[in-house]
C-alpha positions as CSV (number, residue, x, y, z in Angstrom):
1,X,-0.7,-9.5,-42.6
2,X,1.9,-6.5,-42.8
3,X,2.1,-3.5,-40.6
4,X,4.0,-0.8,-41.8
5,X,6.7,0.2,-39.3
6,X,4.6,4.0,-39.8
7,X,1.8,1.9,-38.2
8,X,3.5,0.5,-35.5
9,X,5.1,3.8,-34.3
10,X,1.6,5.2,-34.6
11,X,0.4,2.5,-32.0
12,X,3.5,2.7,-29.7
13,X,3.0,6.8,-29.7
14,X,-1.0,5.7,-28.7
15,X,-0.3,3.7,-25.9
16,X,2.7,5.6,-24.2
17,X,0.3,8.6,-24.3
18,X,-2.6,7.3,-23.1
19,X,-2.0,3.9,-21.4
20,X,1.6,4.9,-19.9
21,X,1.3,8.8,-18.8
22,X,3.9,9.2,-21.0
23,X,6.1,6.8,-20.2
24,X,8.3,4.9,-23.1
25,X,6.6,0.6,-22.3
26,X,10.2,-0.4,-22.5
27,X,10.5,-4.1,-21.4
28,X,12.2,-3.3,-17.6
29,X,8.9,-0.9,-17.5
30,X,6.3,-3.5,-17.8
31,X,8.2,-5.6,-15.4
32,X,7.6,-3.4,-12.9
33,X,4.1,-2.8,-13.7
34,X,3.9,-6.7,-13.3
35,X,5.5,-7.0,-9.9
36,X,3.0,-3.6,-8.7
37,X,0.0,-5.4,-10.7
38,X,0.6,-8.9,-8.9
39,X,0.8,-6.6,-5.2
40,X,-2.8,-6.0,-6.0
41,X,-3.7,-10.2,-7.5
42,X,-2.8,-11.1,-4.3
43,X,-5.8,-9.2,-2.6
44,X,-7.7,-12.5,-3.9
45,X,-6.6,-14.2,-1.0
46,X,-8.1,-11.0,1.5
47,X,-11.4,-12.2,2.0
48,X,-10.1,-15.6,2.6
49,X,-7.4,-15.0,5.1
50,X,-10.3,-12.6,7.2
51,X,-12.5,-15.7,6.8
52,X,-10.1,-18.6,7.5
53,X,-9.1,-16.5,11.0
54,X,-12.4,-15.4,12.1
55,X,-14.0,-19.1,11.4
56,X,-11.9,-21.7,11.0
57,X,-9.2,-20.5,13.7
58,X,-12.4,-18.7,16.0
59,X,-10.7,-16.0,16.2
60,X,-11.7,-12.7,18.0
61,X,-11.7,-9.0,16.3
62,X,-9.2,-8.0,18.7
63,X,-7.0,-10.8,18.3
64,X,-7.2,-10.7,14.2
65,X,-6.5,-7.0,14.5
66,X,-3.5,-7.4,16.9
67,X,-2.3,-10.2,13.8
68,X,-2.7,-7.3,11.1
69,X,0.0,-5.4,13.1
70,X,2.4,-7.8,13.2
71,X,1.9,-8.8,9.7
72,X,3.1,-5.2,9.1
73,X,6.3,-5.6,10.6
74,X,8.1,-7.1,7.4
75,X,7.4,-3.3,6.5
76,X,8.6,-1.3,8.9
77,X,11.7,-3.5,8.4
78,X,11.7,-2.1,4.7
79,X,15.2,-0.6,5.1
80,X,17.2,-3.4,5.6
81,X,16.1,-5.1,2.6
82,X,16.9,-2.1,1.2
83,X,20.3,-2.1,2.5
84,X,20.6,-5.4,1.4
85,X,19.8,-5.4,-2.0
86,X,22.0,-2.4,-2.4
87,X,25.1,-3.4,-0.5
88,X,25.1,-7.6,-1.1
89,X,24.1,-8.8,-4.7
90,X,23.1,-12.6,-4.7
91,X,25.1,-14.1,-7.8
92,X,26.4,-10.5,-9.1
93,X,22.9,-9.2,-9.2
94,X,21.3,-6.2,-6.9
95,X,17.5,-6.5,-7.9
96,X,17.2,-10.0,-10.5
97,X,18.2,-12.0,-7.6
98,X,15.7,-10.8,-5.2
99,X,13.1,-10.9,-7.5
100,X,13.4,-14.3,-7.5
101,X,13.8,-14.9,-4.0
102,X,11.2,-13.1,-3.5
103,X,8.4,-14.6,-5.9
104,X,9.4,-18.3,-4.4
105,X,9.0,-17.0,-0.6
106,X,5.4,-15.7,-1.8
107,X,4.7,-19.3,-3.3
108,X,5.8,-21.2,0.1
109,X,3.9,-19.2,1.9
110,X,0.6,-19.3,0.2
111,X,1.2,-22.7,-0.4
112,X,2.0,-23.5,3.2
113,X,-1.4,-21.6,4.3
114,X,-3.4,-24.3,2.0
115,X,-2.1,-27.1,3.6
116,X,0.2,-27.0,6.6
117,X,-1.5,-24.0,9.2
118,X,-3.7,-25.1,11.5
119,X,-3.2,-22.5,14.5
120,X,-2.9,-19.1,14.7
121,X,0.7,-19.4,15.5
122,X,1.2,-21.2,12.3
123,X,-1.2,-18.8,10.5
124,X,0.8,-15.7,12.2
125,X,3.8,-17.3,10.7
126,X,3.1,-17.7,7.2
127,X,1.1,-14.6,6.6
128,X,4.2,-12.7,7.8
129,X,6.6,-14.5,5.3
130,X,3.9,-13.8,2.4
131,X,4.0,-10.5,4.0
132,X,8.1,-10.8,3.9
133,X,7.8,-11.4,0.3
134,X,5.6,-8.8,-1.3
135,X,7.7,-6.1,1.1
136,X,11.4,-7.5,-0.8
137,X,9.9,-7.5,-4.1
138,X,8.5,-4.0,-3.4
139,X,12.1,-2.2,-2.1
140,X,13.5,-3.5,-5.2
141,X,10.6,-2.0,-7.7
142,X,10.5,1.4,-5.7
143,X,14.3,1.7,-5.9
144,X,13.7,1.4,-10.1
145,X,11.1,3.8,-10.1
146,X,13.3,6.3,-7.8
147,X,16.3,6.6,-10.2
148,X,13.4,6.9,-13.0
149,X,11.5,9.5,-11.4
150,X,14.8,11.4,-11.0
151,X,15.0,12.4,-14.7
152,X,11.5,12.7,-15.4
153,X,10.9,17.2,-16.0
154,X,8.1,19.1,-14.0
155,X,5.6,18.6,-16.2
156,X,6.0,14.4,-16.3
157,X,5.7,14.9,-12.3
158,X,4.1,12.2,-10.5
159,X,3.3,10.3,-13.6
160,X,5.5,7.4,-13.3
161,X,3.7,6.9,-9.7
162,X,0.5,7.4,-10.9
163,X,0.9,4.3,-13.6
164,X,2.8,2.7,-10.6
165,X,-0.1,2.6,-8.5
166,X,-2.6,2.0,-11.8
167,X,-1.0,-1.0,-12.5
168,X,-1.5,-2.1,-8.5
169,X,-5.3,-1.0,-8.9
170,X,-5.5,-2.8,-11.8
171,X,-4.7,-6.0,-9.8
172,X,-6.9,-5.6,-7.3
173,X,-9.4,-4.9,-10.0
174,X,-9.0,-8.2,-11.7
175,X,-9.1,-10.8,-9.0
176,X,-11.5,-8.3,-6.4
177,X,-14.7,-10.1,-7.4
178,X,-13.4,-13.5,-7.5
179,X,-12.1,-13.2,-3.9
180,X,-15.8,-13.1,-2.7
181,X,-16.9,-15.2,-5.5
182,X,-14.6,-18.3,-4.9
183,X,-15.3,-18.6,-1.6
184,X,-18.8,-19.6,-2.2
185,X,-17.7,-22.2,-4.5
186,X,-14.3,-23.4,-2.9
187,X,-12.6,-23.5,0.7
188,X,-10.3,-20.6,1.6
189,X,-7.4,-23.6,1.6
190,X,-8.2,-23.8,-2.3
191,X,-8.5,-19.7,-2.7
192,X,-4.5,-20.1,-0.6
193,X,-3.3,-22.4,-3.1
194,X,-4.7,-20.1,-6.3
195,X,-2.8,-17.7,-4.7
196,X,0.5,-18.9,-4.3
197,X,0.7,-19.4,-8.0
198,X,0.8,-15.4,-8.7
199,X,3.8,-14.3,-6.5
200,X,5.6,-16.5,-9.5
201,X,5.7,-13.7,-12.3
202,X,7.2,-11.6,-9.8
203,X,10.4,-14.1,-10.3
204,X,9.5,-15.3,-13.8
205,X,10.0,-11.1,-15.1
206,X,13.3,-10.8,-12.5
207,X,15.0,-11.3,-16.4
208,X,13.6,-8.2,-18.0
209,X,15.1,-5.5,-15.2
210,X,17.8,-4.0,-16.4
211,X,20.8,-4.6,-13.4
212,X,24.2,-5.1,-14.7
213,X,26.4,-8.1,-12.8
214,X,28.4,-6.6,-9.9
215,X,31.3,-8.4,-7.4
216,X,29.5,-10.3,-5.2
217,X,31.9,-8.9,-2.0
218,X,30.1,-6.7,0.3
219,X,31.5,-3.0,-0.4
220,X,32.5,-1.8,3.1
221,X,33.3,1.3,2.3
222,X,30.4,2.2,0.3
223,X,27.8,0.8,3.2
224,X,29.6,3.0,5.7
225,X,28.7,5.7,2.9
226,X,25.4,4.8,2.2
227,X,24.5,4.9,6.5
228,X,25.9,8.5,6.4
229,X,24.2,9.6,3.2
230,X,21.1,8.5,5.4
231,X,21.9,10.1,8.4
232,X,22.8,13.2,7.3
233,X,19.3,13.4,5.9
234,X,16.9,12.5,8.5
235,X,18.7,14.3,10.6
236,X,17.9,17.5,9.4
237,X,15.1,19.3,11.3
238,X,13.2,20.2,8.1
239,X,12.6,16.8,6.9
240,X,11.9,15.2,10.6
241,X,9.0,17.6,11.0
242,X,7.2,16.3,8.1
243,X,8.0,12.8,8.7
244,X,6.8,12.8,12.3
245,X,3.2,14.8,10.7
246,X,2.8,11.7,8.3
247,X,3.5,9.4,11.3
248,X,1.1,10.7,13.8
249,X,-1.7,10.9,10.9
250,X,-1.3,6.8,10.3
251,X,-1.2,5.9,13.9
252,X,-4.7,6.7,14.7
253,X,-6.4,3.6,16.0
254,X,-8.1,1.1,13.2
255,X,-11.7,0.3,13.3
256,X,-11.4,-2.4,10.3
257,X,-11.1,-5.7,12.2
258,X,-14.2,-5.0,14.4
259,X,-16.1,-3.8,11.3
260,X,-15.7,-6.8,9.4
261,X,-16.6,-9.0,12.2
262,X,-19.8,-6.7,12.5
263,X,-20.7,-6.9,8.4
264,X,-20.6,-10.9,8.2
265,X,-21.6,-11.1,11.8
266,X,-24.4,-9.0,12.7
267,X,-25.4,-7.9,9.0
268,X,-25.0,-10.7,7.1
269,X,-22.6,-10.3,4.2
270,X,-21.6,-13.1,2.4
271,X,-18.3,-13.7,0.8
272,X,-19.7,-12.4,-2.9
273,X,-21.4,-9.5,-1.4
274,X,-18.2,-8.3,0.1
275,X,-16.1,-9.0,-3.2
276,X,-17.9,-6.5,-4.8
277,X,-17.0,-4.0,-2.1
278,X,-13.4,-4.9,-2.7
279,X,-14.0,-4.4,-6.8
280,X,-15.7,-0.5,-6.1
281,X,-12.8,0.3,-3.7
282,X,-10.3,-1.0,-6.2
283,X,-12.1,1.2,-9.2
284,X,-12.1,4.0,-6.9
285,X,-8.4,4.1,-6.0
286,X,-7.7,4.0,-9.6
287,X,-10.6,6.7,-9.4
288,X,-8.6,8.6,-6.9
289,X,-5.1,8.3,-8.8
290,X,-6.9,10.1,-11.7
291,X,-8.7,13.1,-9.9
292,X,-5.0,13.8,-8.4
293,X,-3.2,13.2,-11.6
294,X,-5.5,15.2,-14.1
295,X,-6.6,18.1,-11.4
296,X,-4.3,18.1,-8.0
297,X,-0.6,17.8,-8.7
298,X,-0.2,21.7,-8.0
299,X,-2.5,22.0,-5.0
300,X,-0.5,22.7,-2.0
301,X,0.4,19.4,-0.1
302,X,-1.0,21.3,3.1
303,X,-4.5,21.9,1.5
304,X,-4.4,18.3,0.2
305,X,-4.2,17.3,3.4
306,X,-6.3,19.4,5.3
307,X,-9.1,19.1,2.9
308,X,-8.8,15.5,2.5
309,X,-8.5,14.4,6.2
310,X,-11.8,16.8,7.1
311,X,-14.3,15.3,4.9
312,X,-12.5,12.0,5.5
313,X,-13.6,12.1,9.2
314,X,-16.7,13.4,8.2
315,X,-18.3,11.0,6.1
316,X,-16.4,8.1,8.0
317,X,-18.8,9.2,10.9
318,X,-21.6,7.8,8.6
319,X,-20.4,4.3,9.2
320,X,-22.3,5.4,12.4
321,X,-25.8,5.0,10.8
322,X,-24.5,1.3,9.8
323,X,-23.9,0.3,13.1
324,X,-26.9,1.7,15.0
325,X,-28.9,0.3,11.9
326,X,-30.2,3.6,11.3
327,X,-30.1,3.4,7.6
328,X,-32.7,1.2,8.2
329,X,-35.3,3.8,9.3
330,X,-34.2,6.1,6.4
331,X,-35.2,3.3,4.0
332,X,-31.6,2.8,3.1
333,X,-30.9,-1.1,2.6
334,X,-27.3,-1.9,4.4
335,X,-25.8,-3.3,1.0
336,X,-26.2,0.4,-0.8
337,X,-24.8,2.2,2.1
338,X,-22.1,0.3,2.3
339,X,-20.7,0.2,-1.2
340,X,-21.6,4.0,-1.5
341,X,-19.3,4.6,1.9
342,X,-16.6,2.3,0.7
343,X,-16.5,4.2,-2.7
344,X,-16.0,7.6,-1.5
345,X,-13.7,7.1,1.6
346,X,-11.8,5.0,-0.7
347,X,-11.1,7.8,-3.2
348,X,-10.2,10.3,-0.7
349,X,-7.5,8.2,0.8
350,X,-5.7,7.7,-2.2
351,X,-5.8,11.6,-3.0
352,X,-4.4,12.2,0.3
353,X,-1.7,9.9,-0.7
354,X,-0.4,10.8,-4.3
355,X,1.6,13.7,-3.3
356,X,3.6,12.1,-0.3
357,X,4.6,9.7,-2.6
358,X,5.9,12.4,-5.5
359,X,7.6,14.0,-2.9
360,X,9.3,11.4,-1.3
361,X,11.0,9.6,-4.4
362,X,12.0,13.0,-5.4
363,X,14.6,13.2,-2.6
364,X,16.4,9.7,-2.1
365,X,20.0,10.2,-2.7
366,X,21.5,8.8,-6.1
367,X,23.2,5.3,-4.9
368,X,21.1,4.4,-1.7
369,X,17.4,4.4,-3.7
370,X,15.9,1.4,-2.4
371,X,17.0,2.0,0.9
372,X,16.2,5.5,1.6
373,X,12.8,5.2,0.0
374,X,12.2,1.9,2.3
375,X,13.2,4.2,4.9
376,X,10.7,7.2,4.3
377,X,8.1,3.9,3.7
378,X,9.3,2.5,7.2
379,X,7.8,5.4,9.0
380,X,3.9,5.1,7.8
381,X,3.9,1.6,7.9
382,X,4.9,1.6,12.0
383,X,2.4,3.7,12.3
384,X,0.4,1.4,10.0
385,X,1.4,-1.3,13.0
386,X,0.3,0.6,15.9
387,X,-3.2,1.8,14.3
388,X,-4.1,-1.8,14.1
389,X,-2.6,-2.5,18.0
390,X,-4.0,0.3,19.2
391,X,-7.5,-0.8,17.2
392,X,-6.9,-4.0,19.6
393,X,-6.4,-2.6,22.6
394,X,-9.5,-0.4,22.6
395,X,-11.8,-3.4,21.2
396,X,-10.6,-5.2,23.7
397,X,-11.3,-2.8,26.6
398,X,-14.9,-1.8,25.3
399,X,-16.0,-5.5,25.1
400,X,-16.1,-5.7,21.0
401,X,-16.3,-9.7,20.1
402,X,-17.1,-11.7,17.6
403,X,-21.0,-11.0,18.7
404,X,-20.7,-8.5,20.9
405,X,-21.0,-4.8,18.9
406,X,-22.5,-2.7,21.5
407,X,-19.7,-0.3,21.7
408,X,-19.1,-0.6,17.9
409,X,-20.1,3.4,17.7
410,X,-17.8,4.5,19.9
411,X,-14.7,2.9,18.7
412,X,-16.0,4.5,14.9
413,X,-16.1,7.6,16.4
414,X,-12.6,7.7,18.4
415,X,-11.2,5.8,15.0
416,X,-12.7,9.2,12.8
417,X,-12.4,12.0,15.1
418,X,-8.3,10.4,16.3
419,X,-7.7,11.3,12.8
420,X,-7.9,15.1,13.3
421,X,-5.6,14.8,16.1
422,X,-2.4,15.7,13.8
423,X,-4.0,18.7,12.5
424,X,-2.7,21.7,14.2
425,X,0.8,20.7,13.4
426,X,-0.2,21.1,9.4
427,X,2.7,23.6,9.4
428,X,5.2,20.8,9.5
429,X,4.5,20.1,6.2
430,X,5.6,21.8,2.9
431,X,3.3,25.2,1.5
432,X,3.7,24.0,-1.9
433,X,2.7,20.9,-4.7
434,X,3.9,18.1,-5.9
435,X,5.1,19.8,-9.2
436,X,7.0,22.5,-8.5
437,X,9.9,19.7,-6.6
438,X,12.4,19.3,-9.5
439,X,16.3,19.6,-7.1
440,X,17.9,17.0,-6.0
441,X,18.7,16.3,-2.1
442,X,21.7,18.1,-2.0
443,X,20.2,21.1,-3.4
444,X,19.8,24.1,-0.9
445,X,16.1,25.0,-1.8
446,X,13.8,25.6,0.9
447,X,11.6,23.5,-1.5
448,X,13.6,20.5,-1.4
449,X,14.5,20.7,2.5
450,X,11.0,21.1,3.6
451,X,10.1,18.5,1.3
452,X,7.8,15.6,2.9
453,X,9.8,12.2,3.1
454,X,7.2,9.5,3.8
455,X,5.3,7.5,2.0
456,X,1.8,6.5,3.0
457,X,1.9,3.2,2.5
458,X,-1.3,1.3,4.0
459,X,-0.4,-2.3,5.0
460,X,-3.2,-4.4,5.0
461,X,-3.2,-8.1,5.9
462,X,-1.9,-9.9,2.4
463,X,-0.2,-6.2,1.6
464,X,-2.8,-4.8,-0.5
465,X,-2.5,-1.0,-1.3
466,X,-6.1,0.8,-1.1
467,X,-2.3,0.4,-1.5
């Protein structure tokens, strides 16, 4: 049947308006919604790998918390790769190649998990390359939404983002279910081997990225450049202040290791149960994206904050009637009261999150993209590492085991109260929102110097964002 080119315009005017926030679905762009969308496929394998290590490998809650941190380190790492792919193209190509690369590491390594790891060492190993993989392909999509987000106007602000992070909520979406569901049909060494098929696409849509063929000699000069472009930035006091208020807000301890032990443990859940508490935290961090989108992009980054981080730490003190099984004796049944908790915190988090992100892409340096914004990301994701090591440490001195939850309450309540800690330094951070950002770096606008250069990346075991 014929469609009349009218028609077709008509559709392509729809869906940029109200699927893509106003974004042109050029080929290049639905690549990188791919490469964002598989990020959150890949949470199939979460439930699995938490399973895998607390049964099959026994496992304590310490010890798999203490493996969550160094499972982060391929992200604090962020930079180089970022250096990397800017400075030394593989066969002429700057992103293409390590698209590739990237998609085959993820393969290996899921595939290696379904059939070669049998210790933790060997589990530690290939969970850090999968890890390693989702962390390259990452720096090279952030660096092509950086030089887009350059040239979108004030009123497009934080729109390319937002679909960014749709597009990753979208993933987790699809395959959130199933990640509770398969396991009561298949082993988690089948649920590995699903897995390793997805990180493929990433390499199989490396074609549709725009990326002209370059020398493949390393450009002294302009690496020497690109290391003082850097350092002249987060040298300056103005943007250090900011950065070190993001960091000290992610580095609170972590309470997650424990509490899953303590759900499948001591409560009960089975693997389905908790797949649909992955599929309501992945509707509400799509949730969250469109509360900041349609009615927070102007609201002062400071009040964001504030606001957020306050009833954060309140209702995460709830998880207290959980754990005491108080819930109980208010008629509450321990399956509602979890997915109600896991809903809201969920979308509070990812409000909090939205406008670090704007800000940050809105100040990497033309030339140096993927680096400096795997810089900024660097800086949340150590302290993503040290929340889960410092999560071990004090399950580990209060006695928390695989059967052991005594203390359970009081590590909740150091892990939500830790997180007002940061507070009184809320000054550090810019008086202003996310929309009214529109200089580059070199401009001399109080705006753009006091800007906030960090990204609040969470980095969870198989690099899923809450990303």
């Amino acid at each position: 049947m014929f469609v009349s080119r009218s028609r077709l315009n008509s559709i392509h005017d729809f869906l940029k308006e109200t699927v893509f926030y106003g974004q042109d679905p050029t080929p290049e762009l639905l690549a990188i919604l791919m490469v964002y969308c598989v990020q959150g496929i890949l949470g199939l394998a979460r439930l699995a790998i938490s399973f895998f290590l607390k049964d099959d490998l026994g496992l304590t809650p310490a010890q798999v918390a203490a493996m969550m941190g160094i499972a982060a380190l391929p992200w604090v790492i962020k930079p180089i790769f970022g250096f990397i792919s800017d400075s030394v193209p593989i066969f002429g190509y700057r992103r293409r190649s390590y698209l590739v690369l990237s998609g085959g590491l993820g393969c290996l390594a899921w595939a290696g998990m379904a059939s070669l790891v049998h210790t933790s060492l060997a589990a530690t190993i290939a969970i850090v390359l999968s890890s390693l993989s989702v962390a390259i392909s990452d720096v090279i999509v952030d660096s092509l939404v950086v030089e887009r987000v350059r040239h979108e106007s004030q009123s497009d602000a934080g729109s390319l983002q937002s679909l960014c992070w749709s597009a990753t909520a979208l993933g987790g979406i699809m395959t959130a279910y199933f990640s509770g569901w398969l396991l009561t049909h298949i082993s988690t060494r089948n649920v590995f081997l699903i897995t390793a098929t997805f990180p493929l696409l990433v390499s199989a849509v490396a074609g549709l990225i725009a990326d002209p063929k370059v020398k493949t000699a390393i450009n002294l000069d302009s690496s020497k450049q690109q290391i003082h472009q850097l350092w002249q930035t987060i040298t300056q006091k103005q943007i250090l202040l900011p950065v070190t208020f993001v960091f000290l807000w992610q580095a609170t301890p972590s309470s997650e290791s424990a509490f899953f032990f303590f759900t499948t443990n001591d409560l009960g859940f089975d693997p389905e149960f908790l797949g649909r508490v992955r599929l309501v935290t992945s509707l509400a961090a799509l949730l969250g994206i469109w509360v900041f989108q349609r009615f927070l992009k102007a609201v002062p980054v400071r009040r964001i904050f504030l606001w957020s981080t306050l009833i954060s730490a309140a209702l995460g003190m709830t998880t207290l009637l959980l754990v005491t099984h108080t819930n109980r004796t208010l008629g509450i049944d321990d399956h509602w009261f979890s997915l109600g908790d896991s809903l809201i915190l969920t979308v509070m988090g990812q409000i909090a999150y939205m406008p670090v992100l704007v800000l940050a892409a809105r100040l990497c340096p033309p030339g140096i993209e993927a680096t400096m914004f795997a810089l900024l990301m660097s800086v949340s994701n150590l302290a993503g590492l040290l929340s889960h090591e410092a999560g071990a440490l004090i399950m580990h001195g209060l006695g928390i085991t695989e059967t052991n939850f005594q203390q359970l309450w009081l590590l909740v309540i150091i892990a939500n109260l830790s997180t007002l800690l940061p507070l009184p330094l809320l000054n550090w951070l810019p008086d202003q929102g996310t929309e009214v950002l529109d200089q580059g770096p070199d401009s001399d606008s109080p705006a753009v110097v006091e800007a906030i250069l960090s990204q609040s990346l969470t980095v969870e075991l198989v690099t899923e964002q809450t990303s």
